[in-house]
C-alpha positions as CSV (number, residue, x, y, z in Angstrom):
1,X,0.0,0.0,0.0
2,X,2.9,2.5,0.4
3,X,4.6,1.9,-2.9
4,X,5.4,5.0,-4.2
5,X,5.8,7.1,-0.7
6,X,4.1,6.8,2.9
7,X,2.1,10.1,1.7
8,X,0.0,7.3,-0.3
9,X,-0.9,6.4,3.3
10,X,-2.9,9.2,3.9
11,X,-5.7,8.7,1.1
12,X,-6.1,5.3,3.5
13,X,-6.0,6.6,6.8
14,X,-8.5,9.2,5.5
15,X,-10.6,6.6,4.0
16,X,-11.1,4.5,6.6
17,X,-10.3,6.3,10.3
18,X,-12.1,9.4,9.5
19,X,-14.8,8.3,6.6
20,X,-15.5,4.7,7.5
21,X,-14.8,4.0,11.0
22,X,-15.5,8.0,12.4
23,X,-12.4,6.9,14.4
24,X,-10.7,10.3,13.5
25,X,-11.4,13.8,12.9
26,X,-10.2,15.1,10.1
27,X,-9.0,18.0,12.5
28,X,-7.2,14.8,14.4
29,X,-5.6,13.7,10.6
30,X,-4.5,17.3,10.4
31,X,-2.7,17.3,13.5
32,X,-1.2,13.5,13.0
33,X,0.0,14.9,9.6
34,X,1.2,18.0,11.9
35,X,3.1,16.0,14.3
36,X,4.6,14.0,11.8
37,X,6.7,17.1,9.7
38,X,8.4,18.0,12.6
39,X,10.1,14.3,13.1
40,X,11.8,11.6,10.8
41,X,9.9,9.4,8.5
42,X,6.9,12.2,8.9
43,X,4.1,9.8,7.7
44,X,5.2,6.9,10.1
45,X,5.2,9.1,12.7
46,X,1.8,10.1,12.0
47,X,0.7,6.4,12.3
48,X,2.2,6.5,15.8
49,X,0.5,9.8,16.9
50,X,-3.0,8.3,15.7
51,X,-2.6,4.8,17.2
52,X,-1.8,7.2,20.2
53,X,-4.8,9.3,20.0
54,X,-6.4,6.0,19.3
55,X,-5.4,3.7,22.0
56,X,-2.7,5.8,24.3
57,X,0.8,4.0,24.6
58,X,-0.3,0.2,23.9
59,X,-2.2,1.6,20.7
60,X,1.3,4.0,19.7
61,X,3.9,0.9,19.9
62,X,1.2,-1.2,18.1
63,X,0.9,1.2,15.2
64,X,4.8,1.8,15.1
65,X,5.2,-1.6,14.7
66,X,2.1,-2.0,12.6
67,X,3.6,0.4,10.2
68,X,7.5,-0.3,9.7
69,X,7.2,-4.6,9.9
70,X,5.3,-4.9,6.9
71,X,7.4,-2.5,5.1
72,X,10.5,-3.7,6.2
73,X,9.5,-6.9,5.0
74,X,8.1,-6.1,1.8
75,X,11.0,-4.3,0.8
76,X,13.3,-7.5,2.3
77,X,11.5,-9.9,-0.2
78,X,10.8,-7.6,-3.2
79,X,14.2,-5.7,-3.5
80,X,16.3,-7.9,-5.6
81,X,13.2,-8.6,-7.9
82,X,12.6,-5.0,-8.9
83,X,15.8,-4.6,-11.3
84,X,14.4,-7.5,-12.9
85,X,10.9,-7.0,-13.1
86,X,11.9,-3.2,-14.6
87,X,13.7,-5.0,-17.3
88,X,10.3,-6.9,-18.8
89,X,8.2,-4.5,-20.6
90,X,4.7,-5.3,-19.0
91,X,5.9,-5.3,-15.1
92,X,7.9,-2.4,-15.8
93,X,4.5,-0.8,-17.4
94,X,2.7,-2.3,-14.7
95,X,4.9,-0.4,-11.8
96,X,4.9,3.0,-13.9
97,X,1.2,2.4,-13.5
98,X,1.6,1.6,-9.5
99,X,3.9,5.4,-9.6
100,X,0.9,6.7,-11.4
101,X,-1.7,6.0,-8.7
102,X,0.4,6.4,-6.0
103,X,1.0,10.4,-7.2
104,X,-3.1,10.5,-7.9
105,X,-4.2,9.0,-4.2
106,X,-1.1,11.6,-2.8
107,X,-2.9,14.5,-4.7
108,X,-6.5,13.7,-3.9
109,X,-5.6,13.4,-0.4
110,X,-3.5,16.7,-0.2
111,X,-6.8,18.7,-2.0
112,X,-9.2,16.9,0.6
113,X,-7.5,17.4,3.6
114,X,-6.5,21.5,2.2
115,X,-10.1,21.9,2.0
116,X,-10.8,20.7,5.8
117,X,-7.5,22.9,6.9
118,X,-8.0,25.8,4.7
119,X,-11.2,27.6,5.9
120,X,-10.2,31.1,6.0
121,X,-8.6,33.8,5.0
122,X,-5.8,33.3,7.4
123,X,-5.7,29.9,7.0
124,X,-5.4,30.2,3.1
125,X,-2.5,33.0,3.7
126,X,-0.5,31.4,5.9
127,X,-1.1,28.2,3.3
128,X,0.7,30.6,0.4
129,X,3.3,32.0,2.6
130,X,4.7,28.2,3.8
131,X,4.2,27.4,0.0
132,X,6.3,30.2,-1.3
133,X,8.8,29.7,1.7
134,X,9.1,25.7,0.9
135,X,9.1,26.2,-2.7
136,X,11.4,29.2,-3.3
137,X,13.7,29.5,-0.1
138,X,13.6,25.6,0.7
139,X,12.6,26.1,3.9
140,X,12.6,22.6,6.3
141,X,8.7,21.9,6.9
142,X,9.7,21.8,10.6
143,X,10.0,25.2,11.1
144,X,6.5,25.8,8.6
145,X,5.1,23.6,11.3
146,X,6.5,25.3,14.1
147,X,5.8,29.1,12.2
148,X,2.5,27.7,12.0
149,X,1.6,27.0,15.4
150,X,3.1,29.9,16.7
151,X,0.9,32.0,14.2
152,X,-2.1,29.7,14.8
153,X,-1.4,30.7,18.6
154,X,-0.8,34.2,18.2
155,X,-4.1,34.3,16.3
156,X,-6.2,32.4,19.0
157,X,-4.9,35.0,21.5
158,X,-5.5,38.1,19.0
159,X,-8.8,36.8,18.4
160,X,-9.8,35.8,22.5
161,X,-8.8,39.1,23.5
162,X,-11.4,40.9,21.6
């Protein structure tokens, strides 16, 4: 399920903890997305952070694990078979296929979770502003997290002072 990049994982934990199961917010997968920038392996982090919010320790260590085995695993058993399926012409059209979807799941997730996050004008500002700063200056998405939060904060106390 995460061929292609752990951001594929998102359109699943969407899917199913916030749609299907009502397990999740999608204001909870914003924040698990959140937490996971500011750490290695930012999507496998988010799985911890939910199984977390989900099930406190017990439900953190079993989503770590639930996470990385598989992977590990999966790439342990398929690794030396890739150079050699990319040399047949039908696998090899077969995983540009598996890139395509991966990239289509990544963007449809990205435009429905920017539609829960993005819900005003500040919101949407501070959106273009991290863009600009990731795209143009490079910026590490820690510190557009952190920026984020402090702004997000200063904004909650600008506002409950009114």
């Amino acid at each position: 399920m995460l061929y292609g990049s752990g951001y594929v994982l998102l359109a699943f934990l969407r899917s199913d903890l916030v749609e299907r199961y009502g397990w999740l917010t999608e204001a909870q997968l914003l924040d698990a997305v959140a937490v996971g920038q500011v750490t290695p392996g930012p999507v496998f982090t988010t799985a911890t952070f939910i199984g977390y919010v989900l099930g406190g320790a017990s439900g953190a260590v079993l989503a770590t694990v639930g996470i990385f085995l598989p992977a590990f695993v999966f790439v342990a058993l398929s690794g030396p078979l890739v150079p050699r399926l990319r040399r047949s012409w039908v696998a090899g059209a077969f995983l540009d296929g598996v890139n395509v979807a991966s990239l289509a799941l990544m963007v449809v997730v990205t435009w429905q979770l920017g539609r829960a996050a993005l819900v005003d004008a500040w919101t949407v500002g501070l959106a273009g502003v991290s863009a600009v700063l990731l795209i143009r200056f490079r910026v590490n998405s820690a510190w557009l997290v952190l920026g984020g939060g402090v702004a997000g904060m200063l904004l909650a106390g600008g506002l409950s002072a009114r």
